[in-house]
Biopython code that builds the backbone (N, CA, C, O; Angstrom):
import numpy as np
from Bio.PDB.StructureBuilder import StructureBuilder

atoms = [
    (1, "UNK", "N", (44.489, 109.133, 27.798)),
    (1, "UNK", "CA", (44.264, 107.713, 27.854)),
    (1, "UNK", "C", (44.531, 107.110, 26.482)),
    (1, "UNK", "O", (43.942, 107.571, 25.504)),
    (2, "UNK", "N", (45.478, 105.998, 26.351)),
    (2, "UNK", "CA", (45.773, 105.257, 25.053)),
    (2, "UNK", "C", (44.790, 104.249, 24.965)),
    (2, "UNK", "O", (44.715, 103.401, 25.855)),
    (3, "UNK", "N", (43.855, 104.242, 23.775)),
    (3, "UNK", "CA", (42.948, 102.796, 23.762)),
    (3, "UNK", "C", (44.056, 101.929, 22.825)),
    (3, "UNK", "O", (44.750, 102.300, 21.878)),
    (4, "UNK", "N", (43.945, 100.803, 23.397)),
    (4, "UNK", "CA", (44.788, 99.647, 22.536)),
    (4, "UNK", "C", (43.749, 98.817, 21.647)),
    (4, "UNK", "O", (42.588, 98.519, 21.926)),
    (5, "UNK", "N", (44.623, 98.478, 20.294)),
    (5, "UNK", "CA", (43.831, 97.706, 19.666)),
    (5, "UNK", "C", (44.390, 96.280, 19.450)),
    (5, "UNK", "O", (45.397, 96.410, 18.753)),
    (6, "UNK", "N", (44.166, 94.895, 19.759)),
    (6, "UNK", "CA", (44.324, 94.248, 19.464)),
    (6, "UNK", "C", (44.401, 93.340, 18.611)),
    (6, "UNK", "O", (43.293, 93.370, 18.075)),
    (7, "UNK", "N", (45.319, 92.108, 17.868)),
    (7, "UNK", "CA", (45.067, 91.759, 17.071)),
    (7, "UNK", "C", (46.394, 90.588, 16.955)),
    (7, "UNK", "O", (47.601, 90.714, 17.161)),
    (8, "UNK", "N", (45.392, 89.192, 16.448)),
    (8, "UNK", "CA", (46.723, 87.965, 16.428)),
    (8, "UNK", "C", (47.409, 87.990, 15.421)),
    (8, "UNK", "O", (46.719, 87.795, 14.421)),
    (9, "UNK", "N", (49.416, 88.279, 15.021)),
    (9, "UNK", "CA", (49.764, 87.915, 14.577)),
    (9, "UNK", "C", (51.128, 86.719, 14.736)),
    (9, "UNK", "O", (52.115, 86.591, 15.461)),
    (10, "UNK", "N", (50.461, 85.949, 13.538)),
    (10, "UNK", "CA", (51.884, 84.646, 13.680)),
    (10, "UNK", "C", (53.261, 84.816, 13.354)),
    (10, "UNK", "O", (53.720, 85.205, 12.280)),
    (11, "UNK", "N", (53.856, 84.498, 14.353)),
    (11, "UNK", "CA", (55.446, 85.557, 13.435)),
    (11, "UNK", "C", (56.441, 84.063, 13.633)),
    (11, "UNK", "O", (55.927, 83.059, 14.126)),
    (12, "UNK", "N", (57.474, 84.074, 13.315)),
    (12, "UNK", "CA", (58.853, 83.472, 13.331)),
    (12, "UNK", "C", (59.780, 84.394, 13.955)),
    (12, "UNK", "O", (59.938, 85.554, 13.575)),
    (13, "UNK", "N", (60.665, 83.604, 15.358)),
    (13, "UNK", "CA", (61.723, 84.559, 15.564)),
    (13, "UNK", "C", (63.234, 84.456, 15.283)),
    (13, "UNK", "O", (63.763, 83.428, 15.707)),
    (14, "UNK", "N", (63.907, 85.213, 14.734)),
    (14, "UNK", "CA", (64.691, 84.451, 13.931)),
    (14, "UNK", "C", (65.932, 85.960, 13.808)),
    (14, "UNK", "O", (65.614, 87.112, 13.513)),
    (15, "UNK", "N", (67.253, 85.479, 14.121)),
    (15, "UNK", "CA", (67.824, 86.710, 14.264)),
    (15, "UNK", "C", (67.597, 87.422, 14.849)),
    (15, "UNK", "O", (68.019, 88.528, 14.509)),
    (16, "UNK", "N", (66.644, 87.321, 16.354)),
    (16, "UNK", "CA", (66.875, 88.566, 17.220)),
    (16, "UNK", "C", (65.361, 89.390, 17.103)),
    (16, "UNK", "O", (64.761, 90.177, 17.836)),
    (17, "UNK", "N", (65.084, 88.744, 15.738)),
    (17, "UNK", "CA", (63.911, 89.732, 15.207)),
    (17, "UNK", "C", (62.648, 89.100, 14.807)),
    (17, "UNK", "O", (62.711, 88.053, 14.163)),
    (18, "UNK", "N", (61.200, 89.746, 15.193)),
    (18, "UNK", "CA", (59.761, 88.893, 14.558)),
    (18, "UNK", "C", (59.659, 88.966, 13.579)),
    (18, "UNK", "O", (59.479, 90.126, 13.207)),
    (19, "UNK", "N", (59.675, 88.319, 12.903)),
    (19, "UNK", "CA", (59.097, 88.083, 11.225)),
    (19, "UNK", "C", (57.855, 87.563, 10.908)),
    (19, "UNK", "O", (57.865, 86.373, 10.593)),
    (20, "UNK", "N", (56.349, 88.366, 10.905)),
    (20, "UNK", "CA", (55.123, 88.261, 10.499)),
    (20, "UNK", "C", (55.236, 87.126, 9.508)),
    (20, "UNK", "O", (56.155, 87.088, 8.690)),
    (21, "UNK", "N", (54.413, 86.314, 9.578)),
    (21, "UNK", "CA", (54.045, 84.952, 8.744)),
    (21, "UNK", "C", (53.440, 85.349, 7.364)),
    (21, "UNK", "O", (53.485, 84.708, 6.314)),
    (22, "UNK", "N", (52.836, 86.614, 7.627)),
    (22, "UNK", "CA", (51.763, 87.297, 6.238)),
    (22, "UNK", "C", (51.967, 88.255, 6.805)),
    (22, "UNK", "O", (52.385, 88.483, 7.940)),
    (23, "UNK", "N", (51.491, 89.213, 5.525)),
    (23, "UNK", "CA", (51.797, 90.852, 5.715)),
    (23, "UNK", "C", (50.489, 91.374, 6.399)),
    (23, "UNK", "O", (49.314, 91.076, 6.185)),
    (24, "UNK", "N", (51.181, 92.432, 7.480)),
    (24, "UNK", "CA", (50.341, 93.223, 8.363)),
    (24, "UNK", "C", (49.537, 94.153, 7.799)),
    (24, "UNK", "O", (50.200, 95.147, 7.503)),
    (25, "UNK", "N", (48.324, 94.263, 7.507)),
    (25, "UNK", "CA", (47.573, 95.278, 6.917)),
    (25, "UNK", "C", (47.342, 96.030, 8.230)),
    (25, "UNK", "O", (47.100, 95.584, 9.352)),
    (26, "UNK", "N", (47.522, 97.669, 7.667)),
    (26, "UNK", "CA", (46.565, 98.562, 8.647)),
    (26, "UNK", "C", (47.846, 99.279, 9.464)),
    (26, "UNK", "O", (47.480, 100.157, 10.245)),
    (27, "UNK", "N", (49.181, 99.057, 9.406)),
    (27, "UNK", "CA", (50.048, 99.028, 10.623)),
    (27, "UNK", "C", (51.416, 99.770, 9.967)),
    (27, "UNK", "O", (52.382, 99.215, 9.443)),
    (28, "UNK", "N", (51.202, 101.038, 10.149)),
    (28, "UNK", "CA", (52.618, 101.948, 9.703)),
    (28, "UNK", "C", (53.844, 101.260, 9.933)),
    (28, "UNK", "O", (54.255, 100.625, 10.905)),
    (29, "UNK", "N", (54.563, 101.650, 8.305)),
    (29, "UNK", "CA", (56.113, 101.093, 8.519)),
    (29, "UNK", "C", (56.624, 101.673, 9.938)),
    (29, "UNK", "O", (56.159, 102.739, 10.341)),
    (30, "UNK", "N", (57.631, 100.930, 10.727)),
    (30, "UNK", "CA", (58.146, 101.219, 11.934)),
    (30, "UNK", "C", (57.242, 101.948, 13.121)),
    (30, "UNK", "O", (57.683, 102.772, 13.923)),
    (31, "UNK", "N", (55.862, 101.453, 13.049)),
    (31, "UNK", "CA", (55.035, 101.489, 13.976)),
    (31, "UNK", "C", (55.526, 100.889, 15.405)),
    (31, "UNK", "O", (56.128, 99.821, 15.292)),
    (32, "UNK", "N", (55.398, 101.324, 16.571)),
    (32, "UNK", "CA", (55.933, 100.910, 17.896)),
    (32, "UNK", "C", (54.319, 99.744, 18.411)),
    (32, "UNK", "O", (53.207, 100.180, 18.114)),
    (33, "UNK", "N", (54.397, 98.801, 18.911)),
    (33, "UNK", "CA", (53.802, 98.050, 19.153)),
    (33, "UNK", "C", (53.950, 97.095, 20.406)),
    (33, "UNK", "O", (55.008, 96.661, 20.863)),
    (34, "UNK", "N", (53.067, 96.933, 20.722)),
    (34, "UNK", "CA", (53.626, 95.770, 21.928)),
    (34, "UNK", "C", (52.879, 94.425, 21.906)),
    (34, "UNK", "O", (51.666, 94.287, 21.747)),
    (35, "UNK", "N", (53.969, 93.268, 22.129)),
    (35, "UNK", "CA", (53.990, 91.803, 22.065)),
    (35, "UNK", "C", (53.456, 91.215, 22.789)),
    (35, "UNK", "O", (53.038, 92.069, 23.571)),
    (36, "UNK", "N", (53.120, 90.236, 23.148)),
    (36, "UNK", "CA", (52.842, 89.306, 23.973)),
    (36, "UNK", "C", (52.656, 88.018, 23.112)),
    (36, "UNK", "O", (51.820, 87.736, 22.254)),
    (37, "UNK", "N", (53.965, 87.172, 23.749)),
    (37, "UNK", "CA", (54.529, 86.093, 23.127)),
    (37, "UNK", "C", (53.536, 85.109, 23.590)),
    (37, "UNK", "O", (52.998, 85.325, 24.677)),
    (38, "UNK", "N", (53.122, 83.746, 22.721)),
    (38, "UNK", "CA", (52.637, 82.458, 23.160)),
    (38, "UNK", "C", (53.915, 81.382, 22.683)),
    (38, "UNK", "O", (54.347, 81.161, 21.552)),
    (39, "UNK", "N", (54.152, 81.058, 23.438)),
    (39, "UNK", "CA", (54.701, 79.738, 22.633)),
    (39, "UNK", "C", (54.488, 78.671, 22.874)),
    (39, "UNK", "O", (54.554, 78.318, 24.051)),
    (40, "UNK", "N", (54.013, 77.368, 21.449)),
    (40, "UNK", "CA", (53.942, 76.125, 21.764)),
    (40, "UNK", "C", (54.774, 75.479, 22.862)),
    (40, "UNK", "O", (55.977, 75.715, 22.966)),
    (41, "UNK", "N", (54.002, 74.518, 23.822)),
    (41, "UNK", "CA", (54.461, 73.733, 24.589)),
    (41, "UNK", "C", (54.764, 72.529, 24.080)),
    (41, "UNK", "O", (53.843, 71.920, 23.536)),
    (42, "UNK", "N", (56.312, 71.811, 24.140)),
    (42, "UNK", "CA", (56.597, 70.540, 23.735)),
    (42, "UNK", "C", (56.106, 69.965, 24.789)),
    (42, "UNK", "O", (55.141, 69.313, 24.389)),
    (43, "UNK", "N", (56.224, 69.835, 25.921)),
    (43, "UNK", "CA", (55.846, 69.141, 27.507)),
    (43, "UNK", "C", (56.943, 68.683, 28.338)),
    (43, "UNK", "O", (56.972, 68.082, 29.412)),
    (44, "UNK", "N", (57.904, 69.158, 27.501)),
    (44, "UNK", "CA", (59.567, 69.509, 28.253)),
    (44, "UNK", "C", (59.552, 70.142, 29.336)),
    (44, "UNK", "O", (60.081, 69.805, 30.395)),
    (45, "UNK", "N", (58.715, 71.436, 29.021)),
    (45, "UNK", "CA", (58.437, 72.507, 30.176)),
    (45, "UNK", "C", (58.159, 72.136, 31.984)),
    (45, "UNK", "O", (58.629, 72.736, 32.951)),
    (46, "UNK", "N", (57.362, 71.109, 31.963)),
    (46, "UNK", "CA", (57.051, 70.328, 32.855)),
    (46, "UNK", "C", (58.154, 69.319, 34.023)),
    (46, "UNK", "O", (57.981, 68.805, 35.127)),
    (47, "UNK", "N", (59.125, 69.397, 33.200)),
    (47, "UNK", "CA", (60.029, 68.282, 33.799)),
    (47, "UNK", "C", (60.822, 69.562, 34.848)),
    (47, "UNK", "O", (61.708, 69.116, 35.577)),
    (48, "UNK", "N", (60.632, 70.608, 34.917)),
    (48, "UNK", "CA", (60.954, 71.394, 36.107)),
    (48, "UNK", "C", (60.029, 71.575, 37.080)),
    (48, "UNK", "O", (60.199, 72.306, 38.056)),
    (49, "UNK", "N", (59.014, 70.913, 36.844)),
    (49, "UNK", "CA", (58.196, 71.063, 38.031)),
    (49, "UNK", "C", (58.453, 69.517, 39.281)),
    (49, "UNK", "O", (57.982, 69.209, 40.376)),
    (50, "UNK", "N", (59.491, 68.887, 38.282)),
    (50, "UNK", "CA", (59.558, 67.489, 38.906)),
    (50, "UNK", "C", (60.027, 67.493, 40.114)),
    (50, "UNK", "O", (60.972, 68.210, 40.444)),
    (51, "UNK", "N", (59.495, 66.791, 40.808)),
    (51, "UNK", "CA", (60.297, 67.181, 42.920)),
    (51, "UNK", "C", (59.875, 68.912, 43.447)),
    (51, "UNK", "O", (60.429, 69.524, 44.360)),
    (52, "UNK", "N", (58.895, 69.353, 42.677)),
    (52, "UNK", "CA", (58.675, 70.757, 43.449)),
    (52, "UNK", "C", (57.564, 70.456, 44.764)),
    (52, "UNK", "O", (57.593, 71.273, 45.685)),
    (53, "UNK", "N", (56.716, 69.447, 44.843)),
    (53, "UNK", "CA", (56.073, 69.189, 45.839)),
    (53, "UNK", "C", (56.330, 68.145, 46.937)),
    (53, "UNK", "O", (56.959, 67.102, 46.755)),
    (54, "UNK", "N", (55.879, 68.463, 47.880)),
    (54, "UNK", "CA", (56.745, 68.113, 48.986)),
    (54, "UNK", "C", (56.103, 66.474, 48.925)),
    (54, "UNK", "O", (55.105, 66.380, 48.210)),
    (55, "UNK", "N", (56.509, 65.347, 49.512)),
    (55, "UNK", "CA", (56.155, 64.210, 49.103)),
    (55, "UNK", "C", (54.484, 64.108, 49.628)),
    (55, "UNK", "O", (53.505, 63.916, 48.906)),
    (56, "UNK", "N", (54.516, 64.327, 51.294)),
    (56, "UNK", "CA", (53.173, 64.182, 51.998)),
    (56, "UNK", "C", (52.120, 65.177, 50.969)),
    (56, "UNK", "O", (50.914, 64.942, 50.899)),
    (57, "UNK", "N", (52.808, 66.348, 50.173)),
    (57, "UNK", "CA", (51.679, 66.828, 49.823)),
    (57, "UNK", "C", (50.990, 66.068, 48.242)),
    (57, "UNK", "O", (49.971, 66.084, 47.552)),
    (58, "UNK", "N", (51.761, 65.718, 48.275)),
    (58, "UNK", "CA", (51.522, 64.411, 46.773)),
    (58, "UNK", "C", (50.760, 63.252, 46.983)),
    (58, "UNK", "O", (50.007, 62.784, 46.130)),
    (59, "UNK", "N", (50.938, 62.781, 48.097)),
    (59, "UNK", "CA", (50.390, 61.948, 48.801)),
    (59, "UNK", "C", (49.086, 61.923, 48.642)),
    (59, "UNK", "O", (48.384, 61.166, 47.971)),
    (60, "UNK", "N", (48.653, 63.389, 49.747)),
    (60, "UNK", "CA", (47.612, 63.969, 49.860)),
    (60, "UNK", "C", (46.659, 64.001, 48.695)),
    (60, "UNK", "O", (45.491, 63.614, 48.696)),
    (61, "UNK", "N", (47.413, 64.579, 47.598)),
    (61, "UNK", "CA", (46.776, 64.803, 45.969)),
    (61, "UNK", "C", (46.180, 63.485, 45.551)),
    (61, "UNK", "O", (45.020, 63.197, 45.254)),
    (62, "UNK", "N", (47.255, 62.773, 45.604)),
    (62, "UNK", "CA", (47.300, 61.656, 44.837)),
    (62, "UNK", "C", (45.469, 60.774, 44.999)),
    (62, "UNK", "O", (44.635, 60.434, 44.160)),
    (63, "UNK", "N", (45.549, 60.677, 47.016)),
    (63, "UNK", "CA", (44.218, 60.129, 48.009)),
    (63, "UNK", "C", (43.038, 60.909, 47.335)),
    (63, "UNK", "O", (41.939, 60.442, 47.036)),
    (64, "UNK", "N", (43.520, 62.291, 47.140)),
    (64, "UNK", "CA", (42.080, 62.774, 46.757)),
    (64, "UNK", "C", (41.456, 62.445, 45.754)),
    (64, "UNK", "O", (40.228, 62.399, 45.696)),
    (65, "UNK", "N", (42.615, 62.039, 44.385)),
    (65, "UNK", "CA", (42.059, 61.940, 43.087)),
    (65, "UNK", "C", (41.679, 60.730, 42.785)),
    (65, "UNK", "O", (41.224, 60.390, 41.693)),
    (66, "UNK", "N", (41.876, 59.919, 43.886)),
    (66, "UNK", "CA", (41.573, 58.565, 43.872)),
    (66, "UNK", "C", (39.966, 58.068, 44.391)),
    (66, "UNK", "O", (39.218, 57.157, 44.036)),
    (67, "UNK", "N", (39.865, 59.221, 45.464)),
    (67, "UNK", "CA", (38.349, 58.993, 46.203)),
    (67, "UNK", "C", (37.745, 59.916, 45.554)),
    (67, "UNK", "O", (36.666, 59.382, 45.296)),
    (68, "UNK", "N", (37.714, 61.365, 44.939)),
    (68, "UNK", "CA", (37.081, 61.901, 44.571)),
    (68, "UNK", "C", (36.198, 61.376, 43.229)),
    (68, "UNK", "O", (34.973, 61.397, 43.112)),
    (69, "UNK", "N", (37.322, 60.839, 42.133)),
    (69, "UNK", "CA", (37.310, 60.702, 40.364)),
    (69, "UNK", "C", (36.824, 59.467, 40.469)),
    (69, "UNK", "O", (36.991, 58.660, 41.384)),
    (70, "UNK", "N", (35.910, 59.309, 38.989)),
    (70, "UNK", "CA", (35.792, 57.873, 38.861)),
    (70, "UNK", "C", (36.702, 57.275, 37.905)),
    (70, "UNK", "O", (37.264, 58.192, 37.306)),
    (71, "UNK", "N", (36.989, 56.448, 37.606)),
    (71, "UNK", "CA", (38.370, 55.690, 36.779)),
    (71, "UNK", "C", (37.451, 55.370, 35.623)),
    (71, "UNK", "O", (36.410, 54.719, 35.714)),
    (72, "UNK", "N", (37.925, 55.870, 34.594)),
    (72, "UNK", "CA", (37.439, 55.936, 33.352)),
    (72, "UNK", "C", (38.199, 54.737, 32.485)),
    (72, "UNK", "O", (39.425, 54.841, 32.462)),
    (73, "UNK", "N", (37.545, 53.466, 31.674)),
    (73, "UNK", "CA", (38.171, 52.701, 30.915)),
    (73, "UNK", "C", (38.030, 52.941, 29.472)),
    (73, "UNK", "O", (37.012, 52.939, 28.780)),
    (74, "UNK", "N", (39.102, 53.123, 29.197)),
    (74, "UNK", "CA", (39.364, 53.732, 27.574)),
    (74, "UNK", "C", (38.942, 53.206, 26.522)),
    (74, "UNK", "O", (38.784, 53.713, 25.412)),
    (75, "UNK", "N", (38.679, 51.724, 27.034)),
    (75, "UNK", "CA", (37.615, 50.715, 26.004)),
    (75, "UNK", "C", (36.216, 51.114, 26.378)),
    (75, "UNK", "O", (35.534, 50.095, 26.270)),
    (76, "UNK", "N", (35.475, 52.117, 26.766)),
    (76, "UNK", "CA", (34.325, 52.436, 26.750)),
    (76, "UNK", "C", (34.076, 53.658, 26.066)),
    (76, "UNK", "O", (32.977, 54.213, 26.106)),
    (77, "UNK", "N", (35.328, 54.219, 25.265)),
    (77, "UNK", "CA", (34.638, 54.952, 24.787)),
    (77, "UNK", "C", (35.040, 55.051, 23.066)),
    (77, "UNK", "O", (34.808, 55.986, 22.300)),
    (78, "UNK", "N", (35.677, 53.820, 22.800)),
    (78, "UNK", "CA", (35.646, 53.514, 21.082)),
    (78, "UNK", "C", (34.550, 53.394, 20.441)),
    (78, "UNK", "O", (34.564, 53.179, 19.229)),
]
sb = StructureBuilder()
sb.init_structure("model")
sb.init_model(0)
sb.init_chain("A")
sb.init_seg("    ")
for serial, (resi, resn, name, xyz) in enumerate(atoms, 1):
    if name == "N":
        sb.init_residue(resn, " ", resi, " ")
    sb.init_atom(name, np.array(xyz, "f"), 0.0, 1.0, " ", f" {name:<3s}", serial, name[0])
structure = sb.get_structure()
């Protein structure tokens, strides 16, 4: 059984390759490792979700969030 150890680093990708933001303490030259990427969202990402729901089911959404939510005025909370 492999225990994994975790740990956040900030990198730049650049040429194909991660480039650590600050140096990795603790972590043998050419150590094998595994990634798991985050990347900032501009909100670009979103514009593929545009037309993925069917209209009636938008509809539907739309009725609920209307009877469910209360409508919040943005001058109440300066």
């Amino acid at each position: 059984m492999v225990t994994l150890m975790t740990r956040k680093i900030d990198a730049i990708f650049e040429n194909g390759v991660f480039r650590p933001l600050e140096p990795v303490q603790g972590l043998e030259e050419r150590a094998q490792v595994r990634l798991s990427v985050e990347m900032p969202s501009n909100g670009q990402d979103l514009s593929k979700c545009i037309g993925s729901l069917p209209d009636a089911d938008a509809a539907d959404m739309l009725r609920i969030i209307e009877s469910e939510f209360e409508r919040v005025d943005l001058r109440d909370w300066s």
